[in-house]
C-alpha positions as a Markdown table, in Angstrom:
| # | Residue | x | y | z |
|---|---|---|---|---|
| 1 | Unk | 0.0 | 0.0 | 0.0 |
| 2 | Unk | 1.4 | 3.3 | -0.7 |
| 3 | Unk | 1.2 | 4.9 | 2.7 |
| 4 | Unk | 3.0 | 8.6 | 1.9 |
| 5 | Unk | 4.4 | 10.3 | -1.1 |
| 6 | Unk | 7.4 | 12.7 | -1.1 |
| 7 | Unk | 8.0 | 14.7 | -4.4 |
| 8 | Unk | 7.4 | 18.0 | -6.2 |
| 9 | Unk | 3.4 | 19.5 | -6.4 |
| 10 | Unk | 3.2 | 19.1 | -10.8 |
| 11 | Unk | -0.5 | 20.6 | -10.8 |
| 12 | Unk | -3.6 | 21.4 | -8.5 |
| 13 | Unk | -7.1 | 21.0 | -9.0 |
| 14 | Unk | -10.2 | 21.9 | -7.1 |
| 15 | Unk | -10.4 | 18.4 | -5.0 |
| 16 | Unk | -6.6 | 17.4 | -6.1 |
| 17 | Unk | -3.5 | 17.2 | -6.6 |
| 18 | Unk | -0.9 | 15.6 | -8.7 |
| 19 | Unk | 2.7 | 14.9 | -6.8 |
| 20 | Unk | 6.0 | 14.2 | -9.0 |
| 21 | Unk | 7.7 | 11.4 | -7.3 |
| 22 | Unk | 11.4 | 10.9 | -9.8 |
| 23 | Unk | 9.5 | 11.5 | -12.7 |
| 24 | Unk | 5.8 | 9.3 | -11.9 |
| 25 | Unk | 2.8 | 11.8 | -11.2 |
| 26 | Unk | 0.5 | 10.8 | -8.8 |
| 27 | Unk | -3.0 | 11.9 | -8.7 |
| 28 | Unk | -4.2 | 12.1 | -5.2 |
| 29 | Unk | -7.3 | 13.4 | -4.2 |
| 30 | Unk | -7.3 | 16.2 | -1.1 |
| 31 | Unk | -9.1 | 18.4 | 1.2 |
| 32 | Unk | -8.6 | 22.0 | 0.5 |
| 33 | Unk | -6.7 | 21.9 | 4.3 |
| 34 | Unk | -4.3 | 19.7 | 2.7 |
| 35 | Unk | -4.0 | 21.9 | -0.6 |
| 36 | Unk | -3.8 | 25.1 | 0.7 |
| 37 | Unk | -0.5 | 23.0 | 2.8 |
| 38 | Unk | 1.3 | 21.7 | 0.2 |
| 39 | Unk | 3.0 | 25.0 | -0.7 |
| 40 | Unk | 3.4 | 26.3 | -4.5 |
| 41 | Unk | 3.7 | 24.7 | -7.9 |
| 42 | Unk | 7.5 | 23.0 | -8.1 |
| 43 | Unk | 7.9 | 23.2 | -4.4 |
| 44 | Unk | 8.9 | 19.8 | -2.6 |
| 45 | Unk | 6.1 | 18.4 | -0.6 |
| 46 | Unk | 4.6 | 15.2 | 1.5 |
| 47 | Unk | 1.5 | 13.8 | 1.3 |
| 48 | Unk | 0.1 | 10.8 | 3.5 |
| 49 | Unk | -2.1 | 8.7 | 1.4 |
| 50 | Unk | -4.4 | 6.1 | 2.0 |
| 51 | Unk | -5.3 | 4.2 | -0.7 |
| 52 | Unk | -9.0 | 2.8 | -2.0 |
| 53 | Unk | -10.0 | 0.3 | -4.2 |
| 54 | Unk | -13.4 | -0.9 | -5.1 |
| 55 | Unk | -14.5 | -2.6 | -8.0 |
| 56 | Unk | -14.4 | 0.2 | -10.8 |
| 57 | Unk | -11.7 | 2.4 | -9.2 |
| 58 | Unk | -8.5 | 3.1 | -7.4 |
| 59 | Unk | -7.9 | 6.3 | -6.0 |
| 60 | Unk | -5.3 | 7.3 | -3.7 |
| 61 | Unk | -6.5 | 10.2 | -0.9 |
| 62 | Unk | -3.8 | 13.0 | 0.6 |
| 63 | Unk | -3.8 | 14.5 | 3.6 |
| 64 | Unk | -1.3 | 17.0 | 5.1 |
| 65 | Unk | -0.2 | 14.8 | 8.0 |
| 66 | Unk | -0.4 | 11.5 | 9.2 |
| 67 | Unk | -3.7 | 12.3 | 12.1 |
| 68 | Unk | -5.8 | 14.1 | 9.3 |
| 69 | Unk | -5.6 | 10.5 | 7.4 |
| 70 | Unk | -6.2 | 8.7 | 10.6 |
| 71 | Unk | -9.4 | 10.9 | 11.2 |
| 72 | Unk | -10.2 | 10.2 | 7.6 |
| 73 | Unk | -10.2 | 6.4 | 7.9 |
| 74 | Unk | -12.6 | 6.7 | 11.2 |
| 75 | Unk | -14.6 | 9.0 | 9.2 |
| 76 | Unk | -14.6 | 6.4 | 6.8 |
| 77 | Unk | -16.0 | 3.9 | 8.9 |
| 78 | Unk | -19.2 | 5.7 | 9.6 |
| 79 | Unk | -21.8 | 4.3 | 7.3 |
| 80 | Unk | -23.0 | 6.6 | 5.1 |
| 81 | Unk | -19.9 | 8.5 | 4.7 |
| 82 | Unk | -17.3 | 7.9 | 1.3 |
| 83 | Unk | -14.1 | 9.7 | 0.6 |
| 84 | Unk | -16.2 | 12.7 | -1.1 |
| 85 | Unk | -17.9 | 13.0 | 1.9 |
| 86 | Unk | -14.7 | 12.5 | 4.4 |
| 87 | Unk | -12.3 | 15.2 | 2.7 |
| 88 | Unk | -15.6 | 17.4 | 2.5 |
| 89 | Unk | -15.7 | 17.2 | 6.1 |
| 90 | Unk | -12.1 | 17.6 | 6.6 |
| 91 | Unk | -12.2 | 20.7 | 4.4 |
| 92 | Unk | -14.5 | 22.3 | 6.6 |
| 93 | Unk | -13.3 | 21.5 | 9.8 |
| 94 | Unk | -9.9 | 20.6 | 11.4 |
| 95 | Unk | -8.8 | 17.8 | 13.3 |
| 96 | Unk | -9.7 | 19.3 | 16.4 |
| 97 | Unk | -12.9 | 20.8 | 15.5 |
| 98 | Unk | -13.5 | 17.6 | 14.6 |
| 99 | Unk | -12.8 | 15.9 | 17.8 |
| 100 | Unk | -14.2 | 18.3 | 19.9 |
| 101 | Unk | -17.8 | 18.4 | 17.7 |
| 102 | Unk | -17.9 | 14.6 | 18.0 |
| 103 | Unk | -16.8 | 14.5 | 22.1 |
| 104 | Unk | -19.1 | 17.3 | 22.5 |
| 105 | Unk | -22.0 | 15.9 | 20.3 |
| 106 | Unk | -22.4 | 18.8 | 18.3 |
| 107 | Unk | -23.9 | 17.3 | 15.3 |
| 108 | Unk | -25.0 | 21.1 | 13.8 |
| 109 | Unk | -21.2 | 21.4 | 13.4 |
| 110 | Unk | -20.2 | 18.5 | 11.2 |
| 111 | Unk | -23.2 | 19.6 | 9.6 |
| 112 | Unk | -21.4 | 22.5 | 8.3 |
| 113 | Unk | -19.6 | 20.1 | 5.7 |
| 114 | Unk | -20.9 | 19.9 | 2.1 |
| 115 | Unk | -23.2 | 17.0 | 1.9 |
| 116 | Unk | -23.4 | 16.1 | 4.9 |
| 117 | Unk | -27.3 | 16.9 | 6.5 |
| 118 | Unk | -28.0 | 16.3 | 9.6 |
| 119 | Unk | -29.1 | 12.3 | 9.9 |
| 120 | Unk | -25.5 | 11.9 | 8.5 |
| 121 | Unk | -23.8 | 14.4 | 11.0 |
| 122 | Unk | -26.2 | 12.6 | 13.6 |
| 123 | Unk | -24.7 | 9.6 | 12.9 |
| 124 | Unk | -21.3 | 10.6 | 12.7 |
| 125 | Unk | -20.9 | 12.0 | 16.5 |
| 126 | Unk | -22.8 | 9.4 | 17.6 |
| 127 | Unk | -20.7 | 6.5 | 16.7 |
| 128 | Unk | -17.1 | 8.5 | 16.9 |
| 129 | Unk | -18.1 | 9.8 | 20.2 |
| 130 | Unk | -16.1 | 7.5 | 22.4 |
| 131 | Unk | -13.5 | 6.9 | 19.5 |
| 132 | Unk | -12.5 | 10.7 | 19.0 |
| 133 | Unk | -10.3 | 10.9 | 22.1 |
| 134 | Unk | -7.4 | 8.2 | 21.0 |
| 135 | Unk | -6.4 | 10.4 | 17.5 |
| 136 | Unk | -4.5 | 13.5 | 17.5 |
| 137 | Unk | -6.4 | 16.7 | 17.5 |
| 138 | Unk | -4.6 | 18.4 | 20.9 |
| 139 | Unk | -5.6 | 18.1 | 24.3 |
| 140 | Unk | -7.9 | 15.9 | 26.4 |
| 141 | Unk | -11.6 | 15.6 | 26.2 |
| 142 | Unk | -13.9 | 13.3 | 28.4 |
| 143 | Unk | -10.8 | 12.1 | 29.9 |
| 144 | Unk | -9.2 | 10.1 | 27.3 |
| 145 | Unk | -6.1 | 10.0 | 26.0 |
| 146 | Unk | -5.6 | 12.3 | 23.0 |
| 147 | Unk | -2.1 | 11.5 | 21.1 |
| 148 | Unk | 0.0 | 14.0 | 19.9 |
| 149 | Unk | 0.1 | 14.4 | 16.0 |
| 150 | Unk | 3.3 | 12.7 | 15.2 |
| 151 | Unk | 4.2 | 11.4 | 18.6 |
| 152 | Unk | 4.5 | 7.7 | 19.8 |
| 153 | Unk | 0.8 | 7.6 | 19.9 |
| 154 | Unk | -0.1 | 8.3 | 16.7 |
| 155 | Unk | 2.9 | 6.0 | 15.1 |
| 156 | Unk | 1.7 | 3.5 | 17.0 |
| 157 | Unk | -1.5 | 3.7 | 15.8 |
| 158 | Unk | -0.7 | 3.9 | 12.3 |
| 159 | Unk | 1.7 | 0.7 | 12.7 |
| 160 | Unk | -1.0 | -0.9 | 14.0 |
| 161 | Unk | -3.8 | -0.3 | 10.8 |
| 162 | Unk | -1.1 | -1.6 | 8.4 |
| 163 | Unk | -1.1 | -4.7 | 10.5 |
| 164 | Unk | -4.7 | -4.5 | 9.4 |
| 165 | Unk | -6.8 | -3.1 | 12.6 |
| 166 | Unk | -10.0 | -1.1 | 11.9 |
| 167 | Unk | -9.1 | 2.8 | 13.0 |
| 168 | Unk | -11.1 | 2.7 | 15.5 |
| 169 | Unk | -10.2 | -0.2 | 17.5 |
| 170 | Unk | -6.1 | 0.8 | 16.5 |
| 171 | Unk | -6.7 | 4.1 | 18.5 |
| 172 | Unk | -8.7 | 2.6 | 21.4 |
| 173 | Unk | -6.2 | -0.1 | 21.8 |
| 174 | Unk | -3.1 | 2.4 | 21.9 |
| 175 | Unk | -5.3 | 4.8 | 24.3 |
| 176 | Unk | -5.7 | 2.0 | 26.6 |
| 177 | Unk | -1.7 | 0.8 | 25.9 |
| 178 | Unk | -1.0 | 4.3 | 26.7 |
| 179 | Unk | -2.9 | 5.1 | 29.6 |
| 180 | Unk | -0.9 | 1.2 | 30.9 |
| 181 | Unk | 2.6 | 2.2 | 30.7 |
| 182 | Unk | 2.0 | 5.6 | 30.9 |
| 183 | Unk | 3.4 | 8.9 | 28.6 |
| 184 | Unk | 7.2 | 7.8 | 28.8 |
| 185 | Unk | 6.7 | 4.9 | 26.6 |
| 186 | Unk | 9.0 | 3.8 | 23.7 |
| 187 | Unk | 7.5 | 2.8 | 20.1 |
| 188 | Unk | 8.1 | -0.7 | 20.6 |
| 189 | Unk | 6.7 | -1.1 | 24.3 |
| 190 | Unk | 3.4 | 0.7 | 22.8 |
| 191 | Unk | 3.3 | -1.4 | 19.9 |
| 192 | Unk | 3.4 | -4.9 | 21.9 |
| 193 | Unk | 0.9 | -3.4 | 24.6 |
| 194 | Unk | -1.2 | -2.7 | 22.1 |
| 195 | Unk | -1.4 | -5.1 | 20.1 |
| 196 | Unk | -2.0 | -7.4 | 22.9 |
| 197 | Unk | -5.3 | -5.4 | 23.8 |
| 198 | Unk | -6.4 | -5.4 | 20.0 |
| 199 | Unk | -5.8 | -8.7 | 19.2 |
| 200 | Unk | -7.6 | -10.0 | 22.6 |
């Protein structure tokens, strides 16, 4: 799976992007958070990527940094809710809007995104509710563990999905590593704790 891309931004579209890697452009669709990030035409840029395949497509997604994608893949397991609809709601609010709107229950705010009405936005704090605390976003809510974008948390988490865990039960299984051993933890410690919880 191609899990980030470093090259030069080629071209930009309304919803996309495409990155020069040594000479291969890649298409990869973004939020307009993510866009407005990667700089100016012929600048050097990362993208995190997750990549989708159904039956009639293959489309790789970009996102700024690595806890916008992990917010998109629990978006992404709300039913109801695609990529259109996931980098819609990641264009119109951040990663701690985000997490704060579905901690909070504040349905009217994810509302906010295009396409998404309020059944949908219902749905979507309802089911991340408990989840929203174990990605990055900054600070605590409810009193769980929120992990720092780019810190061990949020590494651990990721190593985790490409083990093939679900988002959601990658972040609640590092949450509850976390909270274990406690915020000195090395990579590898977190991993095993984790892993344990997830896999029992």
């Amino acid at each position: 799976m191609i899990a980030k891309l470093k090259g030069l931004l080629d071209e930009t579209g309304e919803d996309w992007a495409v990155i020069d890697v040594q000479g291969v452009g890649y298409l990869v669709h973004c939020s307009n958070r993510t866009l407005s990030a990667l700089g100016e035409r012929g600048q050097a840029c990362v993208v995190y990527t997750d990549l989708q395949v159904s039956e009639n497509d293959m489309r790789l997604l970009g996102f700024a940094d690595a806890g916008e994608r992990d917010w998109f893949r629990l978006l992404n397991s709300v039913q109801g809710v695609g990529s259109k609809v996931g980098l819609a709601i990641l264009s119109a609010l951040s990663t701690a809007e985000l997490r704060d709107a579905c901690a909070a229950q504040d349905a009217a705010t994810v509302a906010r995104a295009q396409g998404v009405g309020p059944k949908l936005a219902g749905r979507i704090v309802n089911e991340l509710k408990d989840k929203a605390g174990a990605l990055p976003g900054g600070g605590a809510v409810g009193g769980g563990f929120v992990a720092p974008a780019g810190g061990v948390s949020a590494d651990a988490v990721s190593a985790l999905q490409s083990l093939g865990f679900k988002p959601a039960v990658a972040a609640s299984a590092v949450a509850g590593a976390q909270s274990d051993l406690g915020e000195g933890a090395d990579l590898n410690a977190l991993i095993k704790a984790a892993l344990k919880r997830a896999a029992g």
